[in-house]
N, C-alpha and C positions, 0 to 999 in steps of 0.2 A: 426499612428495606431499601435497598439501591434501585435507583432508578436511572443506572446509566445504561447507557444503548437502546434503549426502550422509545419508541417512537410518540410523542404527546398526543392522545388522543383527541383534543382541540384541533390539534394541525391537521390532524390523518382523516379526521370528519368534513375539516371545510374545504382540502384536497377533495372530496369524494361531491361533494355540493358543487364545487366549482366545476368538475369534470362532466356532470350532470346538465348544469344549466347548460353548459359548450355544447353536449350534443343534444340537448334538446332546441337551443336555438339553430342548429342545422337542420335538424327535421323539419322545423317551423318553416327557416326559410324555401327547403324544396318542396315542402307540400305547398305554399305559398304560388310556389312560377308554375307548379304544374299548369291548372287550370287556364292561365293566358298563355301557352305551349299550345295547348290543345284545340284554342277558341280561335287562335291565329290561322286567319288564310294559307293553305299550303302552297309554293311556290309551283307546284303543277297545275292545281287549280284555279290558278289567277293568271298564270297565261296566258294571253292570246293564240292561238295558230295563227301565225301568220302568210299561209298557202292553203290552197281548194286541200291539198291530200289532208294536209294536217288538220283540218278542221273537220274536214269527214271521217277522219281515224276516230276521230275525238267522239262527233256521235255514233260511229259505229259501237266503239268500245261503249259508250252508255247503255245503247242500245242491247247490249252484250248481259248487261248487270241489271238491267231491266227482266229482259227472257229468265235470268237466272234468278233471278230476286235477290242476288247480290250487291244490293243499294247504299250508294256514298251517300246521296241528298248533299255533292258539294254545293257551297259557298250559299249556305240560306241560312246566316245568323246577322245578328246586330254587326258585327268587325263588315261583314261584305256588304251590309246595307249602307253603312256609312263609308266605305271607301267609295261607293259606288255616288253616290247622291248629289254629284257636281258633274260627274263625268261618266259615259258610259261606252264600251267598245264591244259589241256584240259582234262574238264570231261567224252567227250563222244566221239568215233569214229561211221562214219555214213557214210555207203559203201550207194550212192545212185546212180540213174539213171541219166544221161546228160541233160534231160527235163528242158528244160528253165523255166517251172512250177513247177518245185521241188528243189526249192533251202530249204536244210535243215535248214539253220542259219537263216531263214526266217518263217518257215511254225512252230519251234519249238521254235521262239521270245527267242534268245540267243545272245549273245554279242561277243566284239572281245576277241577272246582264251579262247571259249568255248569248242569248239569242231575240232577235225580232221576229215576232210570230204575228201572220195575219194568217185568220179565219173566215171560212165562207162556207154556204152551202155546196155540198158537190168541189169545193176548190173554185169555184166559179169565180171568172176574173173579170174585169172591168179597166177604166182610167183611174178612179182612184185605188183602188184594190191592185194595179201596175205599180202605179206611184207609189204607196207604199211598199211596196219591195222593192223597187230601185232606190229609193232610202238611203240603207246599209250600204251596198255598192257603191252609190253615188256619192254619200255626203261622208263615209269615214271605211272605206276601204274593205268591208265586210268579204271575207274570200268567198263565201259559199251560200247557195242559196239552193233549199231544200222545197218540193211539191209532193205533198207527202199524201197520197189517195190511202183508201181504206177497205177491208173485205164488209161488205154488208151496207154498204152506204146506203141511208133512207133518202137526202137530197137525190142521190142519183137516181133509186130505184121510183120515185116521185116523175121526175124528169121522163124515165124511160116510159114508164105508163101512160104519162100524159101525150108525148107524142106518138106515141104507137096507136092509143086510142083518139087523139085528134081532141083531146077533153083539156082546156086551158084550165089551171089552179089560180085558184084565188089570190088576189092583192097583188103584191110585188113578188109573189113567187113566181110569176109568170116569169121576172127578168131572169131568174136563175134557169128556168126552162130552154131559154134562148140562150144563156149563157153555154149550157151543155150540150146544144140541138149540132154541133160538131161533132163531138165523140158519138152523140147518139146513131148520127149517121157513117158513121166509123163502125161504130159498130153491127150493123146492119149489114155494111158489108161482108164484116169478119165473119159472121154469121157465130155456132157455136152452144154449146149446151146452157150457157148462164149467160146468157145477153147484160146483164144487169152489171157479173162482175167486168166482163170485157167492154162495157161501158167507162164503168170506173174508170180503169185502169188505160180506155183511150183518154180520157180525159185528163190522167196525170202525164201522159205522154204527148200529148198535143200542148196540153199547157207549159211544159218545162219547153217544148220548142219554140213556141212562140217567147218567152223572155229570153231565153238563150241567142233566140235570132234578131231582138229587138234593135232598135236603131241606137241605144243608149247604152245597153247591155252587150252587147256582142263585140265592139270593141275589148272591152274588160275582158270577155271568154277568151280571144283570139289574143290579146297577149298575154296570158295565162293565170293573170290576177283575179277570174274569178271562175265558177262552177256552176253549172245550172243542172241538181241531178233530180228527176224525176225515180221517185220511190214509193213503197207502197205497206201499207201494216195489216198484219194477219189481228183481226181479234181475238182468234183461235189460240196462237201460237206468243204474239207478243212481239213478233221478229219483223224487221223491216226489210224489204225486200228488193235493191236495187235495179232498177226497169231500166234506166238511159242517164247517161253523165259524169257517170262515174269519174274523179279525176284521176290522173296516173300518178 
C-alpha cells in the first residue's frame, strides 16, 4: 500500500508530546509566581502617610473595615516582618486605655509597624507615659498622634467612685486616681445623666490638649507636621468617634 502524503505517526506523536510538555511547563511556571504575587507587600500598604490628614484617612478607613467586618489584617506575614526588622517608621502614635476591648492595631485594621501604641488605665498620663509619645514625633517624624478613650471604661468608672466617695484604692492605683482627678472635676461640672461617660470623654479631651499644647509638641502642631486628635470608641457600635483634632 502507498504511503505517500500520509503523515508518520512517529512524528505526529512526538509533535503532540512536545506541545504537551510546552504547555505544561507554562502552567508550572504561573502557578509557581502566583503565590510570592500574593505574599508580597502591596504598595499601598507599605506607605507611609506622610501628613496629619493622610494618616488619619488611613485609620479612619481601618476604622471603616473594622465596624464592617470588612478585614484586610494588612502587612502581618513573614515579607513585612522582615522588611521591618532593622528599621521601623510608624505612622501613628495611639495613647489608649488597657481595655482588652481596645486594642488599637485591631479596631483601626493596621499591620506590623504601623503604629506606636502606649496603654494606660483611664489614658492616664504621666513623664514617662509623655515621653513615650513624643517618641514618634520627636525621633522620626510620626504625623499623627491619637488618644483614643472608650464607652464603659472600668479605670475611669474606678477613679470616679473613688473620689466621689473620698475611698482611696489600693497600691499604685491611687496614681491613676490623681491622674484622672482633672477630668473628674470637669466633670462635675458638666454635670449630666452618665457622669462616668462624661468623665471619660473629659479625659481624652483634656489629655489631647495638654500634648497638643506641650512645649515639644506644639511647635510640630503649629507648623502643620503633626496632629494631636482626641477620639473616642463606642463598644457598642465598633466606630471611633472624633471629639477634638481633627486635621484638615
Amino acid at each position: 500500500m502507498s504511503t505517500v502524503g500520509r503523515p508518520d505517526r512517529r512524528a505526529l506523536l512526538g509533535g503532540v508530546v512536545a506541545s504537551a510538555t510546552v504547555a505544561l511547563a507554562g502552567c508550572s511556571s504561573t502557578s509557581a509566581a502566583t503565590p510570592t504575587a500574593r505574599t508580597s507587600p502591596t504598595p499601598t500598604a507599605t506607605t507611609r502617610p506622610a501628613t496629619p490628614a493622610a494618616a488619619f484617612a488611613r485609620l479612619v478607613e481601618g476604622n471603616k473595615r473594622w465596624v464592617s467586618g470588612d478585614l484586610r489584617h494588612p502587612d502581618r506575614d513573614p515579607d513585612r516582618r522582615q522588611l521591618l526588622a532593622r528599621k521601623q517608621e510608624p505612622f501613628g502614635s495611639v495613647l489608649a486605655c488597657i481595655d482588652s476591648r481596645v486594642p488599637p492595631e485591631l479596631l483601626f485594621d493596621t499591620g506590623l509597624g504601623d503604629l506606636y501604641v502606649m496603654r494606660t488605665g483611664g489614658e492616664a498620663i504621666g513623664p514617662v507615659v509623655t515621653g513615650s509619645v513624643e517618641y514618634g514625633p520627636m525621633t522620626s517624624g510620626t504625623p499623627l498622634i491619637v488618644v483614643l478613650g472608650h464607652q464603659r471604661c472600668g479605670a475611669v468608672e474606678a477613679a470616679y467612685k473613688s473620689l466621689r466617695d473620698g475611698k482611696p484604692l489600693p497600691g499604685d492605683l491611687r496614681s491613676i486616681v490623681e491622674a484622672l482627678e482633672p477630668a473628674y472635676r470637669q466633670a462635675v461640672r458638666q454635670g449630666g445623666d452618665d457622669p462616668v461617660e462624661t468623665m471619660a470623654r473629659a479625659q481624652v479631651e483634656l489629655t489631647a490638649h495638654d500634648l497638643r499644647s506641650n512645649q515639644d509638641l506644639a511647635p510640630l502642631v503649629k507648623k502643620g507636621g503633626l496632629a494631636v486628635v482626641g477620639a473616642y470608641y463606642s463598644l457598642d457600635t465598633g466606630k471611633v468617634e472624633v471629639l477634638s483634632g481633627k486635621p484638615a
